[in-house]
C-alpha angles and dihedrals in degrees: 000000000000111000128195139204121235087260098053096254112139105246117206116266113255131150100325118250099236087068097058092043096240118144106263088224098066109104110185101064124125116264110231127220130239088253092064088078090062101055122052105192084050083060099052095041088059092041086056096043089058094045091053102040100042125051091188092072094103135170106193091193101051122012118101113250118226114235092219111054099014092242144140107264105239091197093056099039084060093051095056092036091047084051099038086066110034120118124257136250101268101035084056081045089050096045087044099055088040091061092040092052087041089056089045095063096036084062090046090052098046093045091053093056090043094062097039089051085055091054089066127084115262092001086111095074085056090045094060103034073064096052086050095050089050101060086040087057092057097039099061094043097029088224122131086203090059100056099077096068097163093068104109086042100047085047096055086043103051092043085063088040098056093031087066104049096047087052083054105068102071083053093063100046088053088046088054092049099053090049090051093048090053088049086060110032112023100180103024124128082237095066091042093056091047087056096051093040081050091055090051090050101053088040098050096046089048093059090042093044092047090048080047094058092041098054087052123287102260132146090259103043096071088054089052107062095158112045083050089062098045085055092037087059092045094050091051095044083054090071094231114072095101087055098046087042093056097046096046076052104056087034088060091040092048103050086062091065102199106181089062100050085056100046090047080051096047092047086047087059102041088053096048093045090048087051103032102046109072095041095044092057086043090053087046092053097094107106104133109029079197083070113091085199094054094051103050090040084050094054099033080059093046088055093041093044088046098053093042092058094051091053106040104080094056083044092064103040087055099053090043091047091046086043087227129118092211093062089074082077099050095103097153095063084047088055106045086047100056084055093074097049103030100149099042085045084050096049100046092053098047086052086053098055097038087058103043078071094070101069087046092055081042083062097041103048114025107019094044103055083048118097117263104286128158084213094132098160105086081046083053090050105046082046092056095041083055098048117035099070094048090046094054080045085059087053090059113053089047090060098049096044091040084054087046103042090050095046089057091043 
């Protein structure tokens, strides 16, 4: 449909004017964009915006008249232009179920990095200098949904991830045939065609993975070869593809930050090993129950160990969230501020602990009866899945006791 303005000039199509109920005449309305037709609330802002700006938005069938003026009612034209466009039920049901299902994989993939990344050397200092930034994250906003800050990246990452391995298969069972077909026919011209067709394969994914990769990385970008490499060639004869590439790259990079992950993971073990370490020799002291010395060193460093455990979480929250090492040592502001949420403080380190068994039964009674493997990763998964909600729990508290405990001060 083809719209003009009252001087003739050719406006821009948009949503038509008949489906929102304004008067066609009227010449000085805002021209809306394509997008408008993919979010609803943007729809209804903008409605109302028109009702409420311009009296001359007018539906002669429908809109109240005011008894004083004579007039169209604008409150009452937005509402039933706000009403007359929104979405229905099922298409809301659908949208909802599409972000939560969104969010659902965004948590499986970053899980899955996560406890590959623990499998690592080294990768656990990392791992935990997450898991305390995590629990920084909700404690300063006091959100649950703010704490998993690596979403949009462990999304990117686990579609390539997951791109390439599926392209990978076909490469595999060419690469099984070929091998079948030398181990029957050496020197046949056969085994020498399924060499050369193996060869192709691999080159051609590669080139495809590696357009895939370059456009972006997304889920449909590895089932579209050929328009990515229609957009790959018109970004390289632009001249500026290498730059832009290399600076999506350091900005994904970047967003992982992994030097302070390290340095928050570096600050969790220092302080558990600061706190846990004396306590810890003097639990492991019982050698001779006969010997008095034994015995008192054995339950001064039960007591010790066991007071240490219950106040180290909220130790190292605060430190992470005060960005000083020596705030690991402030017991006293941890303290007064349990006591103003002593039940919340109670109940979130009971779940803790009561979750931190359940690695420890996964052990026990599904790792030990397998054969020896070095396979850590499913251990690292069942431990994340464990700690991370209790940890955000932990968050928590601190942030409601630390607003308390300021607004009384």
């Amino acid at each position: 449909m083809c719209l003009t303005r009252a001087n003739g000039e050719p406006q821009r199509p948009g949503i038509p004017r008949r489906w929102l109920g304004l008067n066609e005449s009227y010449s000085e309305l805002p021209v809306f964009s394509s997008k408008t037709y993919s979010t609803a609330k943007m729809i209804r802002r903008e409605t109302k915006y028109l009702a409420g700006i311009h009296p001359g938005v007018q539906d002669k069938k429908q809109s109240p008249m005011n008894e004083q003026t004579g007039d169209r009612d604008d409150a009452g034209q937005a509402e039933i232009l706000s009403s007359a466009i929104r979405p229905g039920l099922w298409r809301r049901f659908f949208r909802a179920f599409a972000a939560v299902t969104q969010t659902v994989v965004d948590v499986i993939f970053l899980l899955g990095l996560l406890a590959i990344t623990a499998s690592v050397p080294l990768g656990n200092v990392l791992i935990l200098g997450y898991l305390l930034e995590v629990q920084a994250r909700v404690a300063r906003t006091g959100k649950l949904r703010g704490g998993l800050f690596l979403l949009p990246e462990a999304r990117r990452l686990g579609t390539i991830l997951l791109g390439i391995a599926l392209w990978l298969i076909p490469v595999q069972l060419v690469a099984n045939l070929a091998r079948d077909r030398q181990l029957l026919a050496t020197d046949s011209y056969a085994s020498l065609f399924w060499i050369i067709f193996l060869v192709l394969t691999i080159l051609i994914v590669s080139i495809h993975l590696i357009m895939a990769i370059g456009c972006g990385g997304r889920w449909w970008q590895f089932l579209r070869p050929i328009r990515n490499t229609r957009w790959m060639l018109k970004r390289v004869r632009g001249g500026n593809y290498l730059q832009d590439a290399h600076q999506e790259i350091c900005q994904f990079l970047a967003a992982f930050r992994f030097l302070h992950l390290a340095k928050i993971g570096l600050l969790g073990y220092a302080a558990v090993y600061i706190w846990l370490a004396i306590p810890g020799y003097m639990f492991t002291q019982l050698n001779d129950v006969t010997l008095r010395w034994q015995v008192i060193i054995f339950a001064v460093g039960s007591v010790t160990l066991t007071l240490a455990f219950l106040w180290l979480p909220l130790l190292l929250v605060h430190a992470v969230v005060n960005e000083r090492v020596s705030a690991v040592f402030e017991h006293a502001t941890v303290r007064r501020m349990t006591q103003r949420v002593p039940l919340r403080w109670t109940l979130a380190t009971a779940f803790l602990f009561a979750l931190s068994i359940l690695p420890l039964l996964y052990v026990a009674l599904i790792k030990a009866p397998l054969p020896p493997h070095r396979v850590q990763w499913d251990l690292m998964l069942v431990f994340l899945v464990t700690a991370i909600f209790p940890r955000m729990l932990i968050g928590l508290v601190y942030h409601q006791g630390m607003r308390r405990l300021t607004s009384v001060s």
